[in-house]
TORKOLVEX-818924 format. One record per residue (C-alpha): residue in three letters; x negated, y negated, z; residue number from 1. Coordinates in steps of 0.05 Angstrom, whole numbers. Each point is the difference from the previous one (the first is absolute). Layout:
BEGIN
ala:X:Y:Z:NUM
...
% end
This chain:
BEGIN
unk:0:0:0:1
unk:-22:-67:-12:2
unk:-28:-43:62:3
unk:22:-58:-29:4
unk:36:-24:67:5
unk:70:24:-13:6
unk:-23:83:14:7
unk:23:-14:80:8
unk:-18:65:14:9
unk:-29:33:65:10
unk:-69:20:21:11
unk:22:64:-12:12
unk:11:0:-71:13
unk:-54:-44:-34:14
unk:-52:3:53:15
unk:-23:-57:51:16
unk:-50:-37:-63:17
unk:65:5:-49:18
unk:42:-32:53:19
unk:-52:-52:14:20
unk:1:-18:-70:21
unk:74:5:-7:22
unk:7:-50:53:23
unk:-56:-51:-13:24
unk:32:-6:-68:25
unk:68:-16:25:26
unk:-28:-56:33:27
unk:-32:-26:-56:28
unk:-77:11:22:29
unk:-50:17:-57:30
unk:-3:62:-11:31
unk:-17:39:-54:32
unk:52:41:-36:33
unk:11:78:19:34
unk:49:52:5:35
unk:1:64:41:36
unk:10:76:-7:37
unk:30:18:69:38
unk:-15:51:63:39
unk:54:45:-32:40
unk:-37:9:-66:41
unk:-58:11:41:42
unk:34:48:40:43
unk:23:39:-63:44
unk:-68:-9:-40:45
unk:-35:45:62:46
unk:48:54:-16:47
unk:5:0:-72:48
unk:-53:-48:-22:49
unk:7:3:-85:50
unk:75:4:6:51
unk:8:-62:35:52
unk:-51:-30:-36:53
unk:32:8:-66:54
unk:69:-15:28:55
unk:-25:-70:15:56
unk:-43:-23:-48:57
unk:48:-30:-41:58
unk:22:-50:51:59
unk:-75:-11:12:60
unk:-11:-20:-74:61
unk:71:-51:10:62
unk:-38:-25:61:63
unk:-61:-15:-36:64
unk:39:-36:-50:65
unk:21:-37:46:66
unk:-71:-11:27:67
unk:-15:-28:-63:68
unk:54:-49:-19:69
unk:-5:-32:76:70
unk:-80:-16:-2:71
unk:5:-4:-73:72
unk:-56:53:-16:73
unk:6:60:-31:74
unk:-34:66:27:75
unk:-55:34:-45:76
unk:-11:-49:-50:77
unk:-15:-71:-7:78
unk:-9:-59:-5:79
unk:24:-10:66:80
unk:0:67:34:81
unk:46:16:60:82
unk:-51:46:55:83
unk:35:37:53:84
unk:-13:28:74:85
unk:32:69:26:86
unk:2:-8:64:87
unk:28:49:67:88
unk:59:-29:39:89
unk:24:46:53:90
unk:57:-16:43:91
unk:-53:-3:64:92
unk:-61:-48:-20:93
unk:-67:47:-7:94
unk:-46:-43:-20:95
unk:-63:25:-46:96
unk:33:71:10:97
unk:21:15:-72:98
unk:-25:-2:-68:99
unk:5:-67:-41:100
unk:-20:-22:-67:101
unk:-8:-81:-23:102
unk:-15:-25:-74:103
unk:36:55:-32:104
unk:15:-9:-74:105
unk:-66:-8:-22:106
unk:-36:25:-61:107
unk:-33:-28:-68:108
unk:39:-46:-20:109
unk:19:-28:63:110
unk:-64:-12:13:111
unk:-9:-31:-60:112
unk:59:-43:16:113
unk:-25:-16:76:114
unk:-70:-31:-26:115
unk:32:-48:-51:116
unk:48:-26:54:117
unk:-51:-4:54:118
unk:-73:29:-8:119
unk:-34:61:-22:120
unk:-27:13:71:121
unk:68:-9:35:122
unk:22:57:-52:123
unk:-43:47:12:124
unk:4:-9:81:125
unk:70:15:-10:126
unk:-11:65:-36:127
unk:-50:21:48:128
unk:47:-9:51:129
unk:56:32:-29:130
unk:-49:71:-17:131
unk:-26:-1:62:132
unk:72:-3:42:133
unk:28:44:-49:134
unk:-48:58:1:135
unk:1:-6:79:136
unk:72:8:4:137
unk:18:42:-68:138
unk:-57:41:-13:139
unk:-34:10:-64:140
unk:-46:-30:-47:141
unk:17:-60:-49:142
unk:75:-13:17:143
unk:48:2:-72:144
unk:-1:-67:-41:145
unk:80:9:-2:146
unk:19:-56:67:147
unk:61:41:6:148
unk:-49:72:4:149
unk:-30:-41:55:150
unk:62:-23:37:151
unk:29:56:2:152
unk:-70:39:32:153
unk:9:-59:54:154
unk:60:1:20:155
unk:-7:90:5:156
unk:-66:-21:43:157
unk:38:-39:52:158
unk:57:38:12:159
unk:-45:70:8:160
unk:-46:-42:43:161
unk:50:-4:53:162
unk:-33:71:11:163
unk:-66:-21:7:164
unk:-42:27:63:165
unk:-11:-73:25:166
unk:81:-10:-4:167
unk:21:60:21:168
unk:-53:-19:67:169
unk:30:-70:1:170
unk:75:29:12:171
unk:-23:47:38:172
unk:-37:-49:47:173
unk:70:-48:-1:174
unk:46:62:9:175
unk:29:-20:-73:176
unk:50:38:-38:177
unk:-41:38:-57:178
unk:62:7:-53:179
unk:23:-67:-17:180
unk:-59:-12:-43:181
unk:-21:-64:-23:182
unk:28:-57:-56:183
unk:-45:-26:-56:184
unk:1:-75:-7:185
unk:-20:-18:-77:186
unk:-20:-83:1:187
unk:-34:-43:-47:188
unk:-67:-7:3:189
unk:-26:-76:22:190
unk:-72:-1:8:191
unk:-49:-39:55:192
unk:-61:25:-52:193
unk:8:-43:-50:194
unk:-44:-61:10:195
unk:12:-69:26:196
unk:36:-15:58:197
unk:31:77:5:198
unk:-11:47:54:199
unk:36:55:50:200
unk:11:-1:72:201
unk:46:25:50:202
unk:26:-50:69:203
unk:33:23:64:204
unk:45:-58:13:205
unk:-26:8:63:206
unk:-68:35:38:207
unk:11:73:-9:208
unk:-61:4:58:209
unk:14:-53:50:210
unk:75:-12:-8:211
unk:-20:-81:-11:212
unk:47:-37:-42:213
unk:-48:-20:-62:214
unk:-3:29:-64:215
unk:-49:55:-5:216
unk:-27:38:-60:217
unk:-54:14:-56:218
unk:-6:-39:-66:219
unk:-36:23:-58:220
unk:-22:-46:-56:221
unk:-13:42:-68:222
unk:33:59:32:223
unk:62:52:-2:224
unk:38:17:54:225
unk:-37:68:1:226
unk:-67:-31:11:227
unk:32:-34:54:228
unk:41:64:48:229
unk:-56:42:-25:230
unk:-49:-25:40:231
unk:-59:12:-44:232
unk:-11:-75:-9:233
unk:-11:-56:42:234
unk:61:-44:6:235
unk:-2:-68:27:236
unk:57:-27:48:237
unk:67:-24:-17:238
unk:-23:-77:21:239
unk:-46:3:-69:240
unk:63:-10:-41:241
unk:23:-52:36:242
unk:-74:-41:-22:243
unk:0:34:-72:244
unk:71:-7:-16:245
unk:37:-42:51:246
unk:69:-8:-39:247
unk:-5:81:-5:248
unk:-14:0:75:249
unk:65:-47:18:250
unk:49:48:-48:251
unk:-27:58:25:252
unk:3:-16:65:253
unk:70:-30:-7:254
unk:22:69:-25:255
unk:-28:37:60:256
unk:41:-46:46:257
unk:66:19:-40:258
unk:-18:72:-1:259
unk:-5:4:76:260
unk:65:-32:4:261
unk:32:42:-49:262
unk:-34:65:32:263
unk:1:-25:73:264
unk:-71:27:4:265
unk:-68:-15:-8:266
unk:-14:22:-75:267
unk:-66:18:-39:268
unk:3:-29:-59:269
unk:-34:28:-67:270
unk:-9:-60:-52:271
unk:-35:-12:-74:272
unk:-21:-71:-15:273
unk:-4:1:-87:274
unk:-35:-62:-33:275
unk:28:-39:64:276
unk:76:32:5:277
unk:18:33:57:278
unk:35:73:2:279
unk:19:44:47:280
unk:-4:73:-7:281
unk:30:24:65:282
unk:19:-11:81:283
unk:4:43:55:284
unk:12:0:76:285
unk:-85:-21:17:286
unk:-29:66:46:287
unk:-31:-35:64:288
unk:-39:22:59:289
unk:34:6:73:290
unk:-16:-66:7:291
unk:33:-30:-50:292
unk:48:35:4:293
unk:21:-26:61:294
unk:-21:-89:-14:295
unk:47:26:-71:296
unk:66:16:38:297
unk:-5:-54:58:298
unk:-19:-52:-53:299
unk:55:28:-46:300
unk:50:-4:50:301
unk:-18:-73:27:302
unk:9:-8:-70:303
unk:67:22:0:304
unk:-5:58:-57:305
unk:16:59:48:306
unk:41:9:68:307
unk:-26:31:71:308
unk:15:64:-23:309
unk:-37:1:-69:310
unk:-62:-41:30:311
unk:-5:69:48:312
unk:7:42:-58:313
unk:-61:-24:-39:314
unk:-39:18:54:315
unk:-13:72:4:316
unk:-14:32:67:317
unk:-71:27:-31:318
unk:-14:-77:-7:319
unk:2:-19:67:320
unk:-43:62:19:321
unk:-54:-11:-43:322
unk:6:-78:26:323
unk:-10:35:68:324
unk:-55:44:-16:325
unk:-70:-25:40:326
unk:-33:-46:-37:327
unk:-70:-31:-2:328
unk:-33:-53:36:329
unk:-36:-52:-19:330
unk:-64:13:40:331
unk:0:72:-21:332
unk:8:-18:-74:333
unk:-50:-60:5:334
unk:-41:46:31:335
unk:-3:67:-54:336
unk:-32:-4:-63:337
unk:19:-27:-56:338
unk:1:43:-65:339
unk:50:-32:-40:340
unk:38:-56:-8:341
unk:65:-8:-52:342
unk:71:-24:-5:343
unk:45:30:55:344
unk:62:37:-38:345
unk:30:28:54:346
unk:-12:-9:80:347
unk:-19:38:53:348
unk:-66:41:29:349
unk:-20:72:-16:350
unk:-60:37:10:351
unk:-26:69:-44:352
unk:-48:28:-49:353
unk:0:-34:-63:354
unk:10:40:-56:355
unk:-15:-22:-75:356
unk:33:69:-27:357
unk:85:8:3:358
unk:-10:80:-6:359
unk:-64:-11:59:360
unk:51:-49:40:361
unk:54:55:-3:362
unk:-24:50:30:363
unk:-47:-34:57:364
unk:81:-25:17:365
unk:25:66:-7:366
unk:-66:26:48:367
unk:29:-47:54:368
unk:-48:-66:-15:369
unk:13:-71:3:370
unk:-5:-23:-79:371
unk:-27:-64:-35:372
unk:20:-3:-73:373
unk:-56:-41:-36:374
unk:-1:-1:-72:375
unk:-16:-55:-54:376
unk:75:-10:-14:377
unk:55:40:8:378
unk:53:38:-51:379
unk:68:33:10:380
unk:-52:68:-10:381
unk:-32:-19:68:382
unk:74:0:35:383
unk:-19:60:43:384
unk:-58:-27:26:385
unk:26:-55:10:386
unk:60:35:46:387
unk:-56:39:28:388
unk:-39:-61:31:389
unk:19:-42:54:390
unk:-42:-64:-36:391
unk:-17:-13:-78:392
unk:-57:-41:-12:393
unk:-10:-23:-73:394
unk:-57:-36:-36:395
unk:41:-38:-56:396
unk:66:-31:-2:397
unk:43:-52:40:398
unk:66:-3:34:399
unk:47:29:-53:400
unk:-46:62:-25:401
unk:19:65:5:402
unk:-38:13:69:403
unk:29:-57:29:404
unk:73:12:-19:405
unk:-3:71:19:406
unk:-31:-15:70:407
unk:54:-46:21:408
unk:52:61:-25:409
unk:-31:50:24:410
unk:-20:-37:73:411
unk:-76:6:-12:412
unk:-50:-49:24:413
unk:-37:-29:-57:414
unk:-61:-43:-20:415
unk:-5:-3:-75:416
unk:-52:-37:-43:417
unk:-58:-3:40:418
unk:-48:0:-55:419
unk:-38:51:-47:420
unk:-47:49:31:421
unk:52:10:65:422
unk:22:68:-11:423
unk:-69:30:-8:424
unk:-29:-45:63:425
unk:60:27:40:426
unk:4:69:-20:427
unk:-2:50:68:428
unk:-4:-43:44:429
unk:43:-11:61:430
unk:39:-73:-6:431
unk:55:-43:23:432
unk:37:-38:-46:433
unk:33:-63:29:434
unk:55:-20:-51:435
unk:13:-51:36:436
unk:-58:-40:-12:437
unk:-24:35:-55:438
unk:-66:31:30:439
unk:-28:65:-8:440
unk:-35:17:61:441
unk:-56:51:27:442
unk:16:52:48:443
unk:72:29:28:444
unk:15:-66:44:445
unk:49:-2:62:446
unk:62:-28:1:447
unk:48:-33:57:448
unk:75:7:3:449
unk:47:-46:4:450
unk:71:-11:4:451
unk:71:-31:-18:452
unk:-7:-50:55:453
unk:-66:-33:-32:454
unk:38:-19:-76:455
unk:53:-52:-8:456
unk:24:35:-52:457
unk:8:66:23:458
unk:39:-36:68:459
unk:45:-41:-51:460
unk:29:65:-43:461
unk:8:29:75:462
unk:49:-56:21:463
unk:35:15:-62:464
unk:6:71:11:465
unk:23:-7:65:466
unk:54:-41:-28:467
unk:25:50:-50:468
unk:-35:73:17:469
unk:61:46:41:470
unk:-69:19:48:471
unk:-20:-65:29:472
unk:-86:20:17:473
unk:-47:-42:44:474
unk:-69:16:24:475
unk:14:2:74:476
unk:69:-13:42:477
unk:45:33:37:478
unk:22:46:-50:479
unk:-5:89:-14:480
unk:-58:3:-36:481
unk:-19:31:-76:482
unk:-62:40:12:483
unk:-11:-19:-79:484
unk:49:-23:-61:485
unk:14:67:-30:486
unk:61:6:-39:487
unk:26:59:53:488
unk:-17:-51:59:489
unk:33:-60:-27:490
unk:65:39:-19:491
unk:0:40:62:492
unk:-3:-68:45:493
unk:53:-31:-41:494
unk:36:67:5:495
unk:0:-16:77:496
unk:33:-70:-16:497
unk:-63:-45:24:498
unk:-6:-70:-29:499
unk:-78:-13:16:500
unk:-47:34:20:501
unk:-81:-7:8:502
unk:-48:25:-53:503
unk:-77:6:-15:504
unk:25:-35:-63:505
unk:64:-40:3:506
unk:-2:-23:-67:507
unk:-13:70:-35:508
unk:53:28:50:509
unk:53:-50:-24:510
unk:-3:7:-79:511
unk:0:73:13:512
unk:77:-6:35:513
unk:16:-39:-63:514
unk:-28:55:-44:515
unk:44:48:46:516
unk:54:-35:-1:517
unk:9:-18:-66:518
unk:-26:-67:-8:519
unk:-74:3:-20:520
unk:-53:28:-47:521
unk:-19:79:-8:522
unk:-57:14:37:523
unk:-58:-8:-37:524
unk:-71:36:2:525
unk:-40:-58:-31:526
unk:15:-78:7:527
unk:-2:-7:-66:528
unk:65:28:-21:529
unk:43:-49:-45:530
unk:42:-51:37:531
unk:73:5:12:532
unk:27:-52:-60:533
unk:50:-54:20:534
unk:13:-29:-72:535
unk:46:-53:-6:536
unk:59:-5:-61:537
unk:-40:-7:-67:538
% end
């Protein structure tokens, strides 16, 4: 179906990219053109792929048609060709976790065509990109001249990549149904590679890291959006744009402000500047650390975009016990070594091994050690490892790479781009990474608890649970008393018909009676599970 901003269909169906598009087209942001195969073709493909594949294609070829005559291009031919992207969209965001293809609908005489409009060299980058996307996700050798040969191998390589080891570990991980299979999202190709005042970048309306409320992202002059989640280059940050391009900087900033409003969440924002135009390609709900994730829902509520009861639900009660994990000091982290030093992606302190091999890193996890992932930059390959380790270190990339993105999902404390030569200097040793700061340390480095009483924060979304949660929780009183926030303890005391009680952990203790009662979030092994949506009318 086209995502032309009348499809006004779910998640569910086209995916949450198609349904980003869908909607920043009905409000009238730039966007380039696309339409969408949905989760029910995908579905269908994994049981009977060349059936459904030839039961569709002619509304693929109407779609492209219709491709054409909006951007006024025409695919496989010149003299002003119309490139394509086949991307994933699965009804839960997992990011980097299936196959896509950009520049597709390249051969000779497209080519041909894309060095007399621009230059010869922008040409043949585009080409190289194309072969090399296309043989990682489709396979072969030389790909067929026909475009439509091509689209067609695309749009097979997405939906069977829903079955890919690294996906099938990333459901796993999330507890994810495994049969609704994924949508593929077909766009028109804008491109931040060709020359003068063009780039790609991706913003988090606000920090992903720190919860702060400023823009946050990586820009990438010259550059595709794959350079940028990659990873493999270095990016520079989101403020760049603002000096290279300010009127760029003010729209797409100005977009980002209506797209939290529209969403009622924090979004990260994929974006293409062309010869100066802005487009964006997609939006999602941004992944944050605990943190954040608590400064996003008191900010968002003072804001007045969610209620008591939603502000509680963004907060998952794995957040607040990572928040109250012991932490480090800053005489014992002035005091260690320092080993390296990069941009902190996700908070918190862990101590291990570090590992520069995901198969190595397995199994020392599986033997029972404490594991440091360290590699030059992460892929959606490395997603074992990367589940495997408590921290991820990385030696290129900034704070929308792969590593970085992942590490916030997957609630692992991460340093990344701390320079070449840091995975072979680190290698065996035993180190604490500080995400926090940023810091790679020397040595396995002591820790001190804390608790609820010592954050605002923490005390503020405990006055509002108190004020809504059926099991009222304080930290000392007159009360019976939880000897922890189980499930079976919470619903036995409010089995007995008590209204507070005193906890180890008020706060976790509350949101769990929500959870039991109805009200809240499913329990969650990892903070960085998707946040409960509050979308308002679009």
């Amino acid at each position: 179906m086209l995502l032309d901003g009348g499809a006004n269909q779910p998640a569910d169906i086209v995916g949450t990219k198609g349904h980003s598009i869908d909607m920043m087209r009905r409000h009238r942001l730039p966007v380039p053109p696309a339409f969408c195969i949905t989760t029910e073709v995908g579905a269908q493909y994994l049981v009977q792929p060349e059936a459904t594949i030839n039961a569709i294609w002619d509304d693929v070829l109407a779609h492209m048609s219709r491709l054409e005559a909006e951007t006024a291009r025409t695919f496989g031919r010149g003299p002003r060709p119309l490139l394509v992207s086949v991307r994933s969209g699965a009804a839960r965001s997992m990011p980097g976790m299936m196959d896509t293809v950009l520049n597709l609908g390249v051969n000779d005489a497209v080519e041909h065509a894309l060095a007399e409009s621009s230059t010869p060299a922008f040409a043949r980058d585009i080409r190289q990109r194309f072969l090399r996307g296309y043989r990682r996700a489709v396979g072969g050798g030389i790909p067929s001249a026909d475009p439509y040969a091509q689209l067609r191998g695309a749009i097979q390589a997405v939906f069977a990549s829903w079955n890919a080891p690294r996906a099938i570990a990333y459901r796993t991980h999330h507890g994810l149904d495994d049969r609704s299979g994924t949508a593929v999202v077909v766009q028109a190709m804008v491109f931040g590679n060709m020359g003068a005042n063009s780039g790609s970048g991706v913003v988090f309306s606000r920090n992903p890291i720190t919860g702060a409320n400023e823009p946050f992202g990586d820009w990438l002059s010259g550059g595709q959006g794959d350079d940028v989640v990659s990873g493999t280059v270095d990016v520079q940050p989101i403020v760049t744009l603002r000096h290279d391009q300010p009127s760029v900087y003010a729209e797409l900033m100005a977009a980002a402000r209506s797209l939290e409003h529209l969403c009622s969440d924090v979004q990260q924002i994929e974006f293409t500047v062309q010869h100066g135009a802005l487009w964006l390609l997609q939006t999602r709900d941004a992944e944050r650390s605990p943190r954040a994730a608590v400064h996003f829902a008191l900010q968002l509520r003072r804001e007045g975009l969610i209620d008591d009861t939603e502000t509680l639900q963004r907060v998952s009660q794995a957040n607040i016990e990572t928040l109250l994990r012991p932490s480090l000091q800053p005489q014992t982290r002035l005091a260690a070594p320092l080993l390296a030093k990069g941009l902190p992606a996700c908070p918190g302190v862990v101590s291990g091994r570090a590992y520069t091999d995901v198969e190595e890193a397995v199994q020392a996890a599986d033997r029972g050690e404490s594991v440091i992932l360290v590699r030059t930059y992460t892929t959606p390959d490395d997603v074992p490892g990367m589940l495997a380790a408590r921290g991820i270190v990385t030696e290129v990339g900034g704070a929308s790479c792969h590593a970085a993105v992942i590490s916030r999902e997957f609630g692992r404390v991460a340093v990344v781009g701390c320079g070449h030569g840091t995975a072979a200097a680190l290698a065996g040793k035993q180190i604490t990474v500080d995400g926090t700061e940023g810091e790679v340390l020397g040595g396995v480095l002591d820790l001190s608890a804390w608790s609820e009483t010592d954050s605002p924060e923490l005390g503020e979304l405990a006055d509002i649970a108190r004020r809504i949660s059926p099991l009222r929780a304080h930290p000392d009183g007159d009360y019976p008393r939880l000897d922890d926030d189980s499930d079976a303890a919470v619903r036995t005391a409010m089995a007995a018909g008590h209204a507070d009680v005193v906890s180890p952990t008020p706060l976790v203790t509350m949101l769990t009676a929500l959870r039991v009662a109805g009200h809240g979030k499913p329990s969650e092994s990892e903070y960085g599970s998707e946040p409960t949506r509050s979308r308002r009318d679009e």
